[in-house]
Every structure is written in structure tokens, then in C-alpha cells.
N, C-alpha and C positions, 0 to 999 in steps of 0.2 A: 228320856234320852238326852246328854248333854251335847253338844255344839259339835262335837270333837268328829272330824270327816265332812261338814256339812260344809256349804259352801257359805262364807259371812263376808265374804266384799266383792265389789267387780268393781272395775277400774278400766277407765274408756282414756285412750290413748290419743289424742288429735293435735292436731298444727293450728284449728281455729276454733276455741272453746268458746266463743260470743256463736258460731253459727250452728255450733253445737245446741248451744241454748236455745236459741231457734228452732231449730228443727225438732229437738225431742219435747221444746213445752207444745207444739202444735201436736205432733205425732202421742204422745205420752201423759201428758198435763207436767212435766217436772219441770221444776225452777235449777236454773245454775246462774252464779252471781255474776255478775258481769268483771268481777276482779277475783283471783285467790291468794291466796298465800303461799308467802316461797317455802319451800319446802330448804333444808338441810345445803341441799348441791342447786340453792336460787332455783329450782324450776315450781312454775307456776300452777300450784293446782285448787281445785275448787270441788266444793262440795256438791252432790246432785241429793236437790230437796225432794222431795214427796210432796204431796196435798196434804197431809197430816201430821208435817213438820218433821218428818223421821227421813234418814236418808236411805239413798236406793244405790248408794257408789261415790267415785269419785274421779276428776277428771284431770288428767295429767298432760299440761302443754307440752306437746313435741317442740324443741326450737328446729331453727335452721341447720345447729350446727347436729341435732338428733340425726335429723332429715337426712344429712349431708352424709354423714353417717353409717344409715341405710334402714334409719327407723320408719316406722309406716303406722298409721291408724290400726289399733284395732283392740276389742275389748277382753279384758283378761279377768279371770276369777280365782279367789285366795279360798286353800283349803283350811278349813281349822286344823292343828296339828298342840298336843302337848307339850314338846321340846322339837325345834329346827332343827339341830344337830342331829338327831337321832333320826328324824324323819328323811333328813338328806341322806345320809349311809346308809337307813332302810329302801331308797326308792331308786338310789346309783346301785345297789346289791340285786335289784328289783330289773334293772334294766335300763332303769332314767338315767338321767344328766342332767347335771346341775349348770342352770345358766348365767346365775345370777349368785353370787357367793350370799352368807348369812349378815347380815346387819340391821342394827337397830334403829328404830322409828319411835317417836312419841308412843305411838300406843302400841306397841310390843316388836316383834323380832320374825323378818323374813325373809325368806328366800326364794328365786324363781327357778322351776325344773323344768324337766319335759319328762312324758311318761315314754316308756319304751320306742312309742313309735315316732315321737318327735311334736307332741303337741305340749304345749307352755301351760302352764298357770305357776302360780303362787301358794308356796305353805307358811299359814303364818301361827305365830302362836301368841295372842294377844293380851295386853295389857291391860286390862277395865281400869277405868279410873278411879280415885282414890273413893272409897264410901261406896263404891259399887261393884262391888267384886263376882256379885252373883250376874253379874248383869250379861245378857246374850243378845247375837245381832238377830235384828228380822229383816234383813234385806230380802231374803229367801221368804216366800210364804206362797202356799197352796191356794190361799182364799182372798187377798189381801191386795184389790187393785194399786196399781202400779207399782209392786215389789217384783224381784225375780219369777218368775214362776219355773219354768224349765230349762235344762243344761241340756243342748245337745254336744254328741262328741262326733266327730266327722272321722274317720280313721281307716289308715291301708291296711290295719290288720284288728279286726273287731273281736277275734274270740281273744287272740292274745292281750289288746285292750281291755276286756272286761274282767280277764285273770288278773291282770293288773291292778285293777281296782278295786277289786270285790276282795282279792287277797291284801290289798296296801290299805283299804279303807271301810273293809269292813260291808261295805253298798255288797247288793242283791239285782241277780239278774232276772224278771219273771216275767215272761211270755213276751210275744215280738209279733210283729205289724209284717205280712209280707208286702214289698213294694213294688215284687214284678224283680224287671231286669235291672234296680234298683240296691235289690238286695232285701235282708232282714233291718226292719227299724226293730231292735231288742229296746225294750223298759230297762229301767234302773233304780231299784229300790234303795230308802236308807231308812232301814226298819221297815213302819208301815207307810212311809211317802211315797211317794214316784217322785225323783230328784231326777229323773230324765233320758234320754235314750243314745243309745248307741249306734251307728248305720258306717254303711263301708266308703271310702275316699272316692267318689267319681275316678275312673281310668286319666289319665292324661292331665288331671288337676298336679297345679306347681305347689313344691314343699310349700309348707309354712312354718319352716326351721325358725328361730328366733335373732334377729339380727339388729340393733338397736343399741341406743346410747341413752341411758335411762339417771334419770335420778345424778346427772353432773357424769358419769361412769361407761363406759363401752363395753357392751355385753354380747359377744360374738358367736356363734352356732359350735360346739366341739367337733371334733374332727370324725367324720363318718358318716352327718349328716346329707341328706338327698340335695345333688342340686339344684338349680332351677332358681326363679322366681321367687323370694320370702315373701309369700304378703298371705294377709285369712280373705275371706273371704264371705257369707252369710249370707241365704236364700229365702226367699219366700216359699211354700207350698202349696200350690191352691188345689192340690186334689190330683190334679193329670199332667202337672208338670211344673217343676221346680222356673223358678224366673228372679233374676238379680233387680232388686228396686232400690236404685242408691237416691241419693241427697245431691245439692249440687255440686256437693264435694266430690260427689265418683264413691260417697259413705253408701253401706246397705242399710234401705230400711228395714230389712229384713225378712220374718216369714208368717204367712198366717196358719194357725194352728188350731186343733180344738173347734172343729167346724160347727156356726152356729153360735158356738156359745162364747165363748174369750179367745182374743189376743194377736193381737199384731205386734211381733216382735221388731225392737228396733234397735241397731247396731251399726256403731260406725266400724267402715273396713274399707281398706284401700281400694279401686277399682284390680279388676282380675280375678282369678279363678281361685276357686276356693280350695285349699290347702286343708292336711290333716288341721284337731284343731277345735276348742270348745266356743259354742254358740249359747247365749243366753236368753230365755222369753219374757217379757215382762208380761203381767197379767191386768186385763181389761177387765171392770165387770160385766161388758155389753158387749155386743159383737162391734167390729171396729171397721165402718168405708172411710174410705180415703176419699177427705173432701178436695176441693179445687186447692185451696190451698194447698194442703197434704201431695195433691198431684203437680201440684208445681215443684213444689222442693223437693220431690222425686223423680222428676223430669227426666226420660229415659234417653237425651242428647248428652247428658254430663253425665252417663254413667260410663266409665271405662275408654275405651275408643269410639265414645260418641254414640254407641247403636248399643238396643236390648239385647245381651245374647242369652240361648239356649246352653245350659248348663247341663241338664239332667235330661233322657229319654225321657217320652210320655208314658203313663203306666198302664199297664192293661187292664181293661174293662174290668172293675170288680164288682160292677152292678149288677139291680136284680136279674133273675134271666127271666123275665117277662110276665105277662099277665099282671095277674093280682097277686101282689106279697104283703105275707101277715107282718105286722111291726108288732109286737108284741112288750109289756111292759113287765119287769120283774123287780117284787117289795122284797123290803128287808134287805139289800144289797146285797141280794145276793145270784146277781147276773153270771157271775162267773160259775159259779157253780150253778147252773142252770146251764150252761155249754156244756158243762164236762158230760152233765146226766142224757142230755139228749144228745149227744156223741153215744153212750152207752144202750140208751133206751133206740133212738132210730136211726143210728148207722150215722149221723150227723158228723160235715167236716168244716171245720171252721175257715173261713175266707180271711176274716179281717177283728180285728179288738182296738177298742180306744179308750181307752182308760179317762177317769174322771180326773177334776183338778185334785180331788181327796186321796188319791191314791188305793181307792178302795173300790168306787163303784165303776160301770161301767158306762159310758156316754154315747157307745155304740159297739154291737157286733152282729156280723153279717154270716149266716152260715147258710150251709146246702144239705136242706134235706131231702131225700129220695128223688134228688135231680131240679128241686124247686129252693128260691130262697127264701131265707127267714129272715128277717131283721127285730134285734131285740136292744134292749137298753134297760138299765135299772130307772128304777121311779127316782126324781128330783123333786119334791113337794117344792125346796124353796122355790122354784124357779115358775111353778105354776098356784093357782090358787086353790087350787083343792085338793088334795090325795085322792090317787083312784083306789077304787075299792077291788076287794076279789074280781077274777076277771067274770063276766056273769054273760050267758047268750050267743058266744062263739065258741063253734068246735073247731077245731084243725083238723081238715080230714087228710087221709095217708090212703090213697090207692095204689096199692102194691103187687105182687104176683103172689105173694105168699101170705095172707092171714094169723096162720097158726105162728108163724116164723114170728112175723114182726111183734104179733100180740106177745107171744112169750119171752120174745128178749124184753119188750118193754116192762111188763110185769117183775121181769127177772129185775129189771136195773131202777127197781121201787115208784112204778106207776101201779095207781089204785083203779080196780076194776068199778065200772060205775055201770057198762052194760056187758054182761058175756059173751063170749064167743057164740055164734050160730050162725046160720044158714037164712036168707032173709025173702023175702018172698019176692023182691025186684031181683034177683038172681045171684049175688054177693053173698060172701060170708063175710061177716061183720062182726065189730066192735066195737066199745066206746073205751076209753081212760081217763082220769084225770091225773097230771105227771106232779110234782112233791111242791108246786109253785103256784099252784091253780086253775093252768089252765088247761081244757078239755081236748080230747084228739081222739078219735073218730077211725078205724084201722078197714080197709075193706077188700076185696078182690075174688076176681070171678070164681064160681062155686067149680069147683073141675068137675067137668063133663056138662056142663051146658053151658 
């Protein structure tokens, strides 16, 4: 698959790109140089290094007179596109608005929009340089610490956003995270990636129409945009409630994701509430605490009006419902399909999915069966040191009211009989199965009439 729809720059917008540098080489490992280069219209921008000499973006001094303005921090991401022209009358025909007219740059030709509901980014159609024509960005990578990892979209209207995208760019929407009173966190596919999710605007969060003096130029919001407040905004997750962690600029450090395994996202954004609007993750190989230092330059006195505040409701308890819950492992990646079957085989309803950084496996999912939880996840060799083997010594047992019922959807829905149906001499009628993935379940319930 070539570039074309994927996202190949992000572009962090700020007033002090020396405390920039600070903060994301502590937070992130990335270098930014302490001077850049003037750009076409003298403004100052500078490149953000990687640990492997490749870059991850690039960052654009706001001056005073941006400021003044009514420009604000915050980070923006460039679509690949074949020709700007045609993409801008594809996406204004689409519902967007163009905020930023079409012109050319050193390495090719772009322009800034909004999609339907008023969130910014960038289509660009790029230049390679001379001898390198096949050449494609990785700022974006699934596997690849400190590159992009995930695009959130933050939006007042998600299903007409997703029609937006998936019809302008081709992306895929498959299966979604319930969040409670939250909403749907929907996936976003480009092919077989996860390029990131979609979720709905907080109630009472202020626009984040585009209002700014960029590149020597004034680029002001078209007419019909929401009032209010322009600034983004970008959150942390920690599970039970969303929380704003900025920098001592009143910047977000962003949100943690991927529980367990990668990523602390970090993002500069103006202090205040977060507006429609695309968020980006960068990707850790280790899970990421925030040390004393990290807690200093995040210092929750310079965020906003000086105090942490509460953004998002708490979510409702999606944990186990008690006792002992099997966690269960599934080879072959093939977890999702091990949901669907035991949705079919025991009545199973799905609570929760989290998708892996591959876009294929799963990292976690939580389901209820016959009123009890399951927790399952596909196998990770890399991340431990041995593959497990077939599952060997555990049954799942299922005591039900009905025997005959459950054994035979499950059979019906391709579990293998390993002990049959009867009558057992502790008073149950019983079963055994093994389901298409290998592991054992156990079916039973009292014999009627004793």
C-alpha cells in the first residue's frame, strides 16, 4: 500500500521551541535544535529528531505578532494527498472548508482544511528529493518507538466524521471501545493498521475552529463556524477518568494509552478545554512513569487557571464481576475470532476490545459469560520469553439451567465433543467440549426432577 491517505507529518505549533525541547527530550527522548530555519514568510522552524536520526515532525515558532493574532499552541497532522487541488474541491464538495489556501513549500505543495465538523489538519502532496523519488515518510509507525503511533479524532458528530473519512480517504471503521456515559471509542483502520479512533466531543467543550497567523499569512475560521473559545486541547486516560497534564506552559502532556504496555502521549496545547479536533500518540517500547522530573514540568499549578480540572465523567465499572476470572490466552491471532465464536457457542456479550499496536491482534477483551467474566488476549511471544503451548489442565465450566440447550448451540457453533452428553451420578447432567482454539469447557445443570 502506498502513503497516499496516511498521515506523513505532524507539526507542533508553540511560542517557546527551546522549552519545547525540554520537555519532549525528558518526556519522549526527542532532540530539537536549539535554533531553526526561517522558513519562506522568516518564521522559525526546526526539525524534531528521533534517537535513530529520522524525524518524528516539526516545529513552528508562533511569534507575538501570530499570538496577537489569536494563534495558540497546538499540534496538527498532514494527510498524504496526490494533487491539492483536487483534494480541496473533493473535501469543500465533502463538507470541509478550506482554511488555508494551496502553496508551495521546498518539499512539495499544501494546504490546511477542516473536515465537516470543524477539526484542522493539513493535505499535503509531497516532493521527495531529487534520486529519491520512491522514497516514503515513517513518522507513523505501529512498532517503532518514538514515531507517531495513534490519531485520535475528538468530534460533535462521530458517525458523520467517520463517513467523512472513510468515504474522502479511503480508512475503515471496525469495532469500538464502549466508554460508558463517554460514548463509543470506534477504531479506524487504513488497510490492515489501526491508524486510530474516533470518540464524540465532551458536552460544553469550546470550538476548536482554526484561528491563526501562520507562515507570515492570517488564516481566519470561514463563516458558520461555532463560537466560543479556539484553542485544542489533549488528555490523558488513565482508565476511570480522563485528566489534563500540561507542561509549564499550561502545554498537555497528554494521555496514557495501551495499558501496560506502550505510551505516553505528549502534545503541546493551549491551557482549556478541549475542542473538536485531532490528537496524536507517540509510541514507547516500555510502559512510561512519570519521573520527578517529568512531574515537575507537568506541575498541575501552571495548567490552565492554575488547578487540575476534571474534563470527562468517571466510567463505569467494566470490571470483573467477582470471584475468580479465567484470563485466557488465544494463538495464532486469532482473539477476535474467538469473540465472535463464543458469542455464538455461549450466549457470550462482549464488554470491552483493545486492540494491539499491529492492528491485528488483540491486547485485551473482556466478555460475560452466563453472567460471569472472561478475560482474554491474543499471545505476544515477543514480549515474554517463551510461547505457551496448547492450553493443557483447565476446564471452563458453565453451570447453566439448561444442558441440552447450551451443549447444542455450542456444538452447533463448531465445538468438538470430547465428553457426551449424560446424566452423572453427583446429580447433573453433563458435558465436556473443546471450542476451535483449545481450550476445554465443561457444560452442566441439575438433572430435572432431583
Amino acid at each position: 500500500m502506498t502513503e497516499a491517505s496516511n498521515f506523513i507529518w505532524y507539526e507542533l505549533m508553540t511560542p517557546d521551541p527551546t522549552g519545547a525541547a525540554a520537555f519532549y527530550g525528558a518526556v519522549v527522548g526527542w532532540t530539537i535544535p536549539d535554533t531553526g530555519e526561517a522558513t519562506a514568510g522568516g518564521v522559525d522552524y526546526r526539525m524534531i529528531v528521533r534517537g535513530d536520526g529520522g524525524h518524528a515532525g516539526g516545529v513552528l515558532a508562533l511569534t507575538s505578532e501570530m499570538e496577537a493574532g489569536g494563534a495558540r499552541p497546538f499540534w496538527i497532522g498532514y494527510l498524504h494527498v496526490e494533487d491539492i487541488d483536487t483534494a480541496i474541491k473533493a473535501i469543500e464538495a465533502d463538507g470541509g472548508s478550506l482554511q488555508m489556501g494551496a502553496m508551495d513549500i521546498p518539499v512539495g505543495r499544501i494546504a490546511m482544511v477542516t473536515d465537516p465538523q470543524g477539526a484542522p489538519f493539513y493535505v499535503m502532496a509531497p516532493t521527495p528529493p531529487p534520486g529519491s523519488e520512491g522514497m516514503e515518510s515513517d513518522v507513523f509507525s505501529v512498532t517503532e518507538a518514538q514515531h507517531m503511533r495513534w490519531n485520535e479524532l475528538s468530534t460533535s458528530d462521530p458517525d458523520a466524521a467517520i463517513a467523512f473519512y472513510t468515504g474522502r480517504f479511503g480508512w475503515g471503521q471496525e469495532g469500538e471501545m464502549d466508554m460508558g456515559d463517554m460514548g463509543a471509542y470506534r477504531f479506524i483502520q487504513r488497510g490492515d493498521v489501526g491508524l486510530g479512533a474516533v470518540m464524540p466531543m465532551m458536552p460544553g467543550t469550546p470550538s476548536a475552529d482554526v484561528d491563526l497567523l501562520h507562515r507570515g499569512r492570517r488564516y481566519r475560521p470561514r463563516a458558520g463556524r461555532g463560537e466560543g473559545e479556539r484553542r485544542h486541547g489533549h488528555y490523558r486516560a488513565d482508565g476511570n477518568s480522563r485528566r489534563r497534564i500540561c507542561d509549564e506552559r499550561g502545554r498537555s502532556a497528554g494521555r496514557l494509552v495501551r495499558a501496560g504496555r506502550a505510551a505516553e502521549m505528549t502534545k503541546a496545547s493551549p491551557a482549556g478545554g478541549r475542542g473538536r479536533g485531532w490528537a496524536a500518540t507517540v509510541r514507547w517500547p516500555t510502559p512510561l512513569r512519570l519521573t520527578s522530573k517529568l512531574a515537575s514540568l507537568a506541575a498541575p499549578p501552571a495548567c490552565g487557571r492554575g488547578k487540575r480540572r476534571e474534563y470527562m465523567p468517571s466510567r463505569p465499572n467494566q470490571g470483573p464481576t467477582g470471584g475468580l476470572t479465567p484470563h485466557i490466552a488465544i494463538a495464532d491471532k486469532r482473539a477476535g475470532e474467538a469473540i465472535e465464536f463464543y458469542k455464538k457457542a455461549f450466549g457470550a456479550t462482549e464488554l470491552a476490545r483493545i486492540p494491539a499496536d499491529d492492528g491485528v491482534r488483540l491486547m485485551h477483551a473482556h466478555l460475560l459469560v452466563n453472567g460471569a467474566s472472561l478475560m482474554m488476549h491474543d499471545e505476544f511471544p515477543e514480549y515474554v520469553e517463551n510461547e505457551s503451548g496448547p492450553p493443557d489442565g483447565v476446564t471452563l465450566h458453565l453451570q447453566v439451567d439448561d444442558a441440552d440447550a447450551w451443549f447444542d448451540r455450542a456444538v452447533a457453533a463448531g465445538a468438538t465433543v470430547v465428553m457426551p452428553l449424560d446424566n452423572m451420578f453427583w446429580g447433573d447432567r453433563y458435558a465436556q467440549v473443546k471450542d476451535p482454539f483449545g481450550h476445554q469447557w465443561s457444560i452442566g445443570a441439575p438433572i430435572e426432577g432431583e
